[in-house]
Structures are given as C-alpha cells and as structure tokens.
TIVO-2410 file (N, C-alpha, C; in nm, 3 decimals):
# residues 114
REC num residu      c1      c2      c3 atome chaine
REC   1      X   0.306   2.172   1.405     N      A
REC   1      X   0.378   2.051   1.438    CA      A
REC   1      X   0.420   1.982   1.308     C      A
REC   2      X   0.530   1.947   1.294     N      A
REC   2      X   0.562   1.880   1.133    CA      A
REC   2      X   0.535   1.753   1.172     C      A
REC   3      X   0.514   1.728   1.056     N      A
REC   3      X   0.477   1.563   1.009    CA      A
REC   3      X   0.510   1.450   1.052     C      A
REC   4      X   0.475   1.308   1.063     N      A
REC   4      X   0.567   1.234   1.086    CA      A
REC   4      X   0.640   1.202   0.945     C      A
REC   5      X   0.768   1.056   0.925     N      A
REC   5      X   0.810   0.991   0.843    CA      A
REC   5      X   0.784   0.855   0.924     C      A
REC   6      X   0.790   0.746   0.858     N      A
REC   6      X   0.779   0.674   0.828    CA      A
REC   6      X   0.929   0.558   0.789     C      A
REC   7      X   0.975   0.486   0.857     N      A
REC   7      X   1.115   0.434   0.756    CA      A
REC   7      X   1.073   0.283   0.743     C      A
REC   8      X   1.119   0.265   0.600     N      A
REC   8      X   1.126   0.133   0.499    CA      A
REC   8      X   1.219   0.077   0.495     C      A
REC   9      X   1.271   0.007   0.609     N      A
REC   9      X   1.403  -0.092   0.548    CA      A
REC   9      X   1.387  -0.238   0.539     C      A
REC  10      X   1.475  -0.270   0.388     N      A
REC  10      X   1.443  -0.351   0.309    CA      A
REC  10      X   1.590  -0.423   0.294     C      A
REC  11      X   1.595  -0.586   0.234     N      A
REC  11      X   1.706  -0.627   0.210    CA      A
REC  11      X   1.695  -0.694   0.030     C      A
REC  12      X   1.822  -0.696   0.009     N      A
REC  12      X   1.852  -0.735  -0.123    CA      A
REC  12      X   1.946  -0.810  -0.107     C      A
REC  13      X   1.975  -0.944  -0.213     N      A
REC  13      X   2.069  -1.018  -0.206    CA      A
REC  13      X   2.134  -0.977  -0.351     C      A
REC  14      X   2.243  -0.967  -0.358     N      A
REC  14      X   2.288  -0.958  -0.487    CA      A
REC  14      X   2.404  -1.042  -0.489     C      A
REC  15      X   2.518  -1.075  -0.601     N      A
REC  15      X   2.639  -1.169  -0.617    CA      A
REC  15      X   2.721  -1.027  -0.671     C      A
REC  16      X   2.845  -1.026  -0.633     N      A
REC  16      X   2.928  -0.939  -0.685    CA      A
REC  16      X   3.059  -0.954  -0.793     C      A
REC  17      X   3.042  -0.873  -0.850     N      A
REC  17      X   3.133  -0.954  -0.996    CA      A
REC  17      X   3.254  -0.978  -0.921     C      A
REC  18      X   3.322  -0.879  -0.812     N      A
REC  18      X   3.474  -0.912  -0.840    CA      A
REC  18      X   3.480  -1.034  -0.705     C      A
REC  19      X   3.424  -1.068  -0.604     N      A
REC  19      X   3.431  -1.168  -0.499    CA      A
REC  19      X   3.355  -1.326  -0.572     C      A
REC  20      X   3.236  -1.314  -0.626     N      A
REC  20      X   3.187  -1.387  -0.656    CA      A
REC  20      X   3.117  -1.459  -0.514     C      A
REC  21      X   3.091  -1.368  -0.450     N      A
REC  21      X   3.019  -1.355  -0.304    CA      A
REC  21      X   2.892  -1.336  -0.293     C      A
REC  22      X   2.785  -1.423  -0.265     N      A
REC  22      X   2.648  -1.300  -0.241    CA      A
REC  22      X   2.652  -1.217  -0.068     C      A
REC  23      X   2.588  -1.124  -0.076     N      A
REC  23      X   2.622  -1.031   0.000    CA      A
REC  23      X   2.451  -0.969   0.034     C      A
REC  24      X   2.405  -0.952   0.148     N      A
REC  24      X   2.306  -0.926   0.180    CA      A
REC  24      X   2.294  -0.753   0.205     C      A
REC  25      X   2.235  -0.649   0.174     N      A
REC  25      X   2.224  -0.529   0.195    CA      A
REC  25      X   2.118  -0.509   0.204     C      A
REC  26      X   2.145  -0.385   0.298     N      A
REC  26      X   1.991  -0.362   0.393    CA      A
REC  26      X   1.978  -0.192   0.349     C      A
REC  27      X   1.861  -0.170   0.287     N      A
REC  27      X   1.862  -0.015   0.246    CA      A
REC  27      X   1.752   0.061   0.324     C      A
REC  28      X   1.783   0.181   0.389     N      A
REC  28      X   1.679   0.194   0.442    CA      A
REC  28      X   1.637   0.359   0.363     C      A
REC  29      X   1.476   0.366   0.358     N      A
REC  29      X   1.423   0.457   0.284    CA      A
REC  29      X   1.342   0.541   0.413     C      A
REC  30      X   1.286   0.656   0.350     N      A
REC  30      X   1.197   0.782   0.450    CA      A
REC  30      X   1.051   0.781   0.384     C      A
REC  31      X   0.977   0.729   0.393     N      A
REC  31      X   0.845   0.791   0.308    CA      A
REC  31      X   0.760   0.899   0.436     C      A
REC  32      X   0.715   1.008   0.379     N      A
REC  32      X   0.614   1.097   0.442    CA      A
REC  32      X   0.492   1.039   0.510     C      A
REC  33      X   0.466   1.027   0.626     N      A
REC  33      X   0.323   0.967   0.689    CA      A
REC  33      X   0.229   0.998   0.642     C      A
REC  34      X   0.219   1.090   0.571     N      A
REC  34      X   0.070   1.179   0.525    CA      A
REC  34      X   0.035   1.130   0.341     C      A
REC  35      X   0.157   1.160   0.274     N      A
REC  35      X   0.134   1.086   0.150    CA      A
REC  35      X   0.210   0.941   0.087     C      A
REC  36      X   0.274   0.917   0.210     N      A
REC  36      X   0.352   0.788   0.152    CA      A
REC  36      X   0.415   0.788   0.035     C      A
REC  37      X   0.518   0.906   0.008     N      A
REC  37      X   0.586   0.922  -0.096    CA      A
REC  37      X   0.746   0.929  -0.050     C      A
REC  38      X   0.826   0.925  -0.109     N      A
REC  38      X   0.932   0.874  -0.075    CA      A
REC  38      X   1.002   1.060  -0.034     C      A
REC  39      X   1.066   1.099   0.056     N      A
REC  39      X   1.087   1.215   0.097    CA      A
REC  39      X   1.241   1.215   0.051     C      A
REC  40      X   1.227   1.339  -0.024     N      A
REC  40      X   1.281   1.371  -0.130    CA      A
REC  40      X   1.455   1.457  -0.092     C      A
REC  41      X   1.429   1.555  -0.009     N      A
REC  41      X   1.506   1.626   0.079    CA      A
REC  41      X   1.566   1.498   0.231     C      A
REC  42      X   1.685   1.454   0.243     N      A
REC  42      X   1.730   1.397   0.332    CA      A
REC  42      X   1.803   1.440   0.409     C      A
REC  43      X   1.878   1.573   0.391     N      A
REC  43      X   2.022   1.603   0.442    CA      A
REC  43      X   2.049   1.574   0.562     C      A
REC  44      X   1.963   1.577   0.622     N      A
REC  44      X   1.948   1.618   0.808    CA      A
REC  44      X   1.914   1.463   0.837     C      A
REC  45      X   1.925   1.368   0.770     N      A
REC  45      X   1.851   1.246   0.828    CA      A
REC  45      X   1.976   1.142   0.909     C      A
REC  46      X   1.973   1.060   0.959     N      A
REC  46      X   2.081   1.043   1.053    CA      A
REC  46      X   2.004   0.919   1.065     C      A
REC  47      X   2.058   0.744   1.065     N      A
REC  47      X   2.032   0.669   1.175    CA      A
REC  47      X   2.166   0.618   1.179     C      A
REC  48      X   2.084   0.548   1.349     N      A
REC  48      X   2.244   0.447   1.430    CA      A
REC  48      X   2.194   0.325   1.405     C      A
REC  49      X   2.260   0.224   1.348     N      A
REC  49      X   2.232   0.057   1.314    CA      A
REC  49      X   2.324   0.005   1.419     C      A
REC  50      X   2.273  -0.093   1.510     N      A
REC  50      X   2.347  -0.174   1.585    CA      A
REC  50      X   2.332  -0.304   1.573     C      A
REC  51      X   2.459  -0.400   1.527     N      A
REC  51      X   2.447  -0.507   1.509    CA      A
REC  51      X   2.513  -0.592   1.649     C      A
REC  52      X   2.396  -0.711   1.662     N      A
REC  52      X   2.479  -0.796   1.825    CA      A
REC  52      X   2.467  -0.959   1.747     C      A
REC  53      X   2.532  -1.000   1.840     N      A
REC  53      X   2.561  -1.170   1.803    CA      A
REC  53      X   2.406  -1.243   1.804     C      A
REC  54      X   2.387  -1.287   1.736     N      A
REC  54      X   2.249  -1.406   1.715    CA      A
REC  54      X   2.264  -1.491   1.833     C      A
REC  55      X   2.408  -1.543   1.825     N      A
REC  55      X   2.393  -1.606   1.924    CA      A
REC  55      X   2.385  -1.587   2.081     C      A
REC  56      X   2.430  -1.449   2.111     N      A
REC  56      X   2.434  -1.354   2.194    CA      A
REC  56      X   2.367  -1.231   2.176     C      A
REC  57      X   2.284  -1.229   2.206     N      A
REC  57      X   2.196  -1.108   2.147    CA      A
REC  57      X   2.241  -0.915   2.235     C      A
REC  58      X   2.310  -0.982   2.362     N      A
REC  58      X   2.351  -0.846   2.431    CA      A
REC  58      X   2.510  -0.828   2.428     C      A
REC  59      X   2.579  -0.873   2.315     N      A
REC  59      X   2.693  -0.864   2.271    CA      A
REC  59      X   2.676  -0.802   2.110     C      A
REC  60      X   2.732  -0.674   2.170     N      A
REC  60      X   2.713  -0.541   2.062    CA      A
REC  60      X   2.853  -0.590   1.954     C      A
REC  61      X   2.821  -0.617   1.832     N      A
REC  61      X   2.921  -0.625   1.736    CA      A
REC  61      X   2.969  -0.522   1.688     C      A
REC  62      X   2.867  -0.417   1.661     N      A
REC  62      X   2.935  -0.279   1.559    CA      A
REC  62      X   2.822  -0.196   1.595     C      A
REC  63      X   2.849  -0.068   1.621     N      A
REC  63      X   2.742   0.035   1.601    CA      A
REC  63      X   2.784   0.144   1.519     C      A
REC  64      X   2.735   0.167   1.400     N      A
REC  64      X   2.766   0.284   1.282    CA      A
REC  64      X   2.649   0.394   1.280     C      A
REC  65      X   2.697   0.476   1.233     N      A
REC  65      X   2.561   0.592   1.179    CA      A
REC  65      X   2.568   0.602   1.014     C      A
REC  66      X   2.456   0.607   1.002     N      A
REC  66      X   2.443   0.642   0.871    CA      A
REC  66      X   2.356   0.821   0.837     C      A
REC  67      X   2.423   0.864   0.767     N      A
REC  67      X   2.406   0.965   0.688    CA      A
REC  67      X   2.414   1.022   0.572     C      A
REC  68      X   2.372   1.112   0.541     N      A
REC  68      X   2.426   1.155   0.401    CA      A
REC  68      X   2.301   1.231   0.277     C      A
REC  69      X   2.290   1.257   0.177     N      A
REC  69      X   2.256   1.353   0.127    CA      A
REC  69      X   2.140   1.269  -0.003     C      A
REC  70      X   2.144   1.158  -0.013     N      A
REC  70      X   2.066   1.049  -0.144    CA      A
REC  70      X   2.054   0.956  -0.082     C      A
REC  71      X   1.949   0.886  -0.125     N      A
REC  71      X   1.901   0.722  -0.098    CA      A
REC  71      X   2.021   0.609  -0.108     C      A
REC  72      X   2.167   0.633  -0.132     N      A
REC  72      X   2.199   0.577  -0.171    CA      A
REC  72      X   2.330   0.564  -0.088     C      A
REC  73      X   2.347   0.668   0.023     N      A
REC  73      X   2.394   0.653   0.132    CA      A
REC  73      X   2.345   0.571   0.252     C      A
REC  74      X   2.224   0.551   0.224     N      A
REC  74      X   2.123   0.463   0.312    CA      A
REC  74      X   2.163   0.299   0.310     C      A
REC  75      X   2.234   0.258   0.255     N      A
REC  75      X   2.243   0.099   0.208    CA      A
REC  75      X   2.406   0.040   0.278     C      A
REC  76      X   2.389  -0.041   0.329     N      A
REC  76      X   2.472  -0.129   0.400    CA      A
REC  76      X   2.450  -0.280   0.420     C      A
REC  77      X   2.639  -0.336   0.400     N      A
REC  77      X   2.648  -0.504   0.420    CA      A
REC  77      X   2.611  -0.554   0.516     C      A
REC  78      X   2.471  -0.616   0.533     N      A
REC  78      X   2.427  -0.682   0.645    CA      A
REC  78      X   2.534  -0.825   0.632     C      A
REC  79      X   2.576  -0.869   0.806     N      A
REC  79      X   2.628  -0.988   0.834    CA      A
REC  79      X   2.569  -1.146   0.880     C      A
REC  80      X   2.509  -1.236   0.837     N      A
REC  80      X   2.457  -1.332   0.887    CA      A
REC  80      X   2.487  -1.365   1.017     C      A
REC  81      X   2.380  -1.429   1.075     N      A
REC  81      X   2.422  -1.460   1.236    CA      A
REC  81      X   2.370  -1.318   1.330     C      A
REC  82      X   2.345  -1.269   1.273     N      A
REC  82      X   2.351  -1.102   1.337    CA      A
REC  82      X   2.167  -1.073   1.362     C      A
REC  83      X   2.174  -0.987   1.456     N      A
REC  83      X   2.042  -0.898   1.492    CA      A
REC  83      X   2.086  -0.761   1.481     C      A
REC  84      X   1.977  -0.668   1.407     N      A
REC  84      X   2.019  -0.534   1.377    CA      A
REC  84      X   1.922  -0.468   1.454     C      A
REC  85      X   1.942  -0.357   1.498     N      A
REC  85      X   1.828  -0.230   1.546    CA      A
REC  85      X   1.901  -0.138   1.491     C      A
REC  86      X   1.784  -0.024   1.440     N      A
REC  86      X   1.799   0.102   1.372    CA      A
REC  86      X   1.728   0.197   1.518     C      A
REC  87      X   1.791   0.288   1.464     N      A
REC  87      X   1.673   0.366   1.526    CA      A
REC  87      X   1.754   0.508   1.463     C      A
REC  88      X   1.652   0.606   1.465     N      A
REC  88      X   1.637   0.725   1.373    CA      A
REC  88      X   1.668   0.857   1.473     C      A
REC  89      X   1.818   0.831   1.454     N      A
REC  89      X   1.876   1.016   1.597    CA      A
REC  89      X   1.873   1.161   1.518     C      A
REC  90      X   1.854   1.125   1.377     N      A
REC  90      X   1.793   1.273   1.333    CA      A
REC  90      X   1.692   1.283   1.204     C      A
REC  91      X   1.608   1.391   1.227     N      A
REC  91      X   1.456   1.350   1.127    CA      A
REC  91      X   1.513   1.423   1.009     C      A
REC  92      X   1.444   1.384   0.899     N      A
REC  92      X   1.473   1.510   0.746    CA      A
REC  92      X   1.462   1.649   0.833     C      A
REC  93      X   1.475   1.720   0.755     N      A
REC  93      X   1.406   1.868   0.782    CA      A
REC  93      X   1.259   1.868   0.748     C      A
REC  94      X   1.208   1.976   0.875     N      A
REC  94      X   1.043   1.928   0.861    CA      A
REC  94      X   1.019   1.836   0.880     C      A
REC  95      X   1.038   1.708   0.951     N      A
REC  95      X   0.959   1.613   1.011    CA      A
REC  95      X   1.027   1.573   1.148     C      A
REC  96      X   0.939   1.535   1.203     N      A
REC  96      X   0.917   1.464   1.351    CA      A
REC  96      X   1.057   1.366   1.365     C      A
REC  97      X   1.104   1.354   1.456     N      A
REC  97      X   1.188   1.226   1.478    CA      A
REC  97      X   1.096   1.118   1.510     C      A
REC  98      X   1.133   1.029   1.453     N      A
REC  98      X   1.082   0.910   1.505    CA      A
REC  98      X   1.126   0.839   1.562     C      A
REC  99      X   1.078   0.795   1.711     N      A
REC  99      X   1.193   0.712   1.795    CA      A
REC  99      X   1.164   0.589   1.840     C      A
REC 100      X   1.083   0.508   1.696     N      A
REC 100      X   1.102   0.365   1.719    CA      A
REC 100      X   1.194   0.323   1.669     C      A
REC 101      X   1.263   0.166   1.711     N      A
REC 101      X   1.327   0.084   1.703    CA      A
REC 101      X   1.286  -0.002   1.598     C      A
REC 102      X   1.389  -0.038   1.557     N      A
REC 102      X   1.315  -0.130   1.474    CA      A
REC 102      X   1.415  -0.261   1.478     C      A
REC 103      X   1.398  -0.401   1.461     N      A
REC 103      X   1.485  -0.467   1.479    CA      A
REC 103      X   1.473  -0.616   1.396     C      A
REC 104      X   1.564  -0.630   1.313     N      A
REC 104      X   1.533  -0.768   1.247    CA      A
REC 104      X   1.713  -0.893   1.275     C      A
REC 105      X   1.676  -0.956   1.200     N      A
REC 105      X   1.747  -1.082   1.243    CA      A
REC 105      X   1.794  -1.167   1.101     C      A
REC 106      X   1.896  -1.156   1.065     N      A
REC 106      X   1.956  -1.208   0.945    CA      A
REC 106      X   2.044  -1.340   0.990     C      A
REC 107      X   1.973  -1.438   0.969     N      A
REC 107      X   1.992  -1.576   1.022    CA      A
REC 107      X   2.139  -1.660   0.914     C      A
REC 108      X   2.138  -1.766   0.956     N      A
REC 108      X   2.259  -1.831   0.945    CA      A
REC 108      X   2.233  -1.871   0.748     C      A
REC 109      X   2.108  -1.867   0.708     N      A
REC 109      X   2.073  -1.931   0.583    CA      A
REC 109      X   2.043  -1.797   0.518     C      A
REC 110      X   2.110  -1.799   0.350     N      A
REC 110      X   2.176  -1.654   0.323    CA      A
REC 110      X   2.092  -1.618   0.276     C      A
REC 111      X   2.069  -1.500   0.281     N      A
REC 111      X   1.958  -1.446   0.207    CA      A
REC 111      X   1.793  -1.399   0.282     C      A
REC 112      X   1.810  -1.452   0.414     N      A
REC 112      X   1.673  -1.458   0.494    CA      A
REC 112      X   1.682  -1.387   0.627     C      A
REC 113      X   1.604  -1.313   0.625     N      A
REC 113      X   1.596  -1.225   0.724    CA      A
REC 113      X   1.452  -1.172   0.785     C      A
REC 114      X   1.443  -1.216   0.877     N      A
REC 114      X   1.298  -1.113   0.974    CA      A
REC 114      X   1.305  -1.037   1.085     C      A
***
C-alpha cells in the first residue's frame, strides 16, 4: 500500500514592483506522512481550488486545477472576501490520494486568512 502525503498550504503577502499592489498567494506544498520531508517527485500531483463569495459561501466564483512538475507551479493569487477549498484529484506517484478538503477564508482585511 503506498504511503500517505500530507499537504501544506500556506499564504504570503508580498507588494509587487510593477502594480505597487500587495497581493496575497497561497502555495501549496506535499510533504511524505512517514518522514515529513518535502516530496520531491510531483509530476502526477493535481489539485482543484474552489473559490465562493464570503459573503455567499454557495456561490462558486472560480474553480481551477493546479498542476505541474516544481513547487512552483503550486502558488496562486488568492482574492479577499473569498473562501477557498482544495482538495487533492491526483496523488504524486507512489502515494495515496488524499481526499480531504481543506478550506480557509481570506477575509476583507489584507493579508489575513484562516
């Protein structure tokens, strides 16, 4: 039976030189259940992020997938006002899918999110 993973998503606020905007991004990482190391091989990894209205929580704004081959395909402009759920439709190679949800809430005051 392969392993589980584990996913880490995290936000960063940064300011961007050419808008002069801060901009909230949400990166999400894979660590291995067994050694809690960051899993190295991604190709096969796949999630769907769905964002709905804060103020409406069953009014679907956008649903994207994310994929791709580095940690660095993993990272996206979170929108204030918004509630996000991830959830994970394909595992690395060699590990388990994991089919929790996960869901946070990036509120009206910038930078804050649970």
């Amino acid at each position: 039976r392969p392993p589980r993973s584990t996913l880490f998503p995290y936000t960063t606020l940064f300011r961007s030189d050419t808008t002069q905007m801060d901009q909230l991004q949400l990166h999400l990482l894979k660590y291995d259940g067994q050694t809690q190391k960051t899993i190295k091989n991604i190709s096969k990894l796949k999630f769907q992020v769905t964002q709905y209205q804060q103020a409406d929580p069953t009014k679907v704004v956008k649903v994207q997938q994310l994929s791709g081959e580095k940690a660095s395909d993993f990272i996206m402009t979170v929108k204030e006002s918004s509630i996000y759920k991830i959830q994970e439709i394909s595992a690395p190679e060699g590990y388990q899918l994991d089919d929790s949800t996960f869901e946070f809430t990036v509120d009206a005051q910038r930078g804050r999110s649970t």
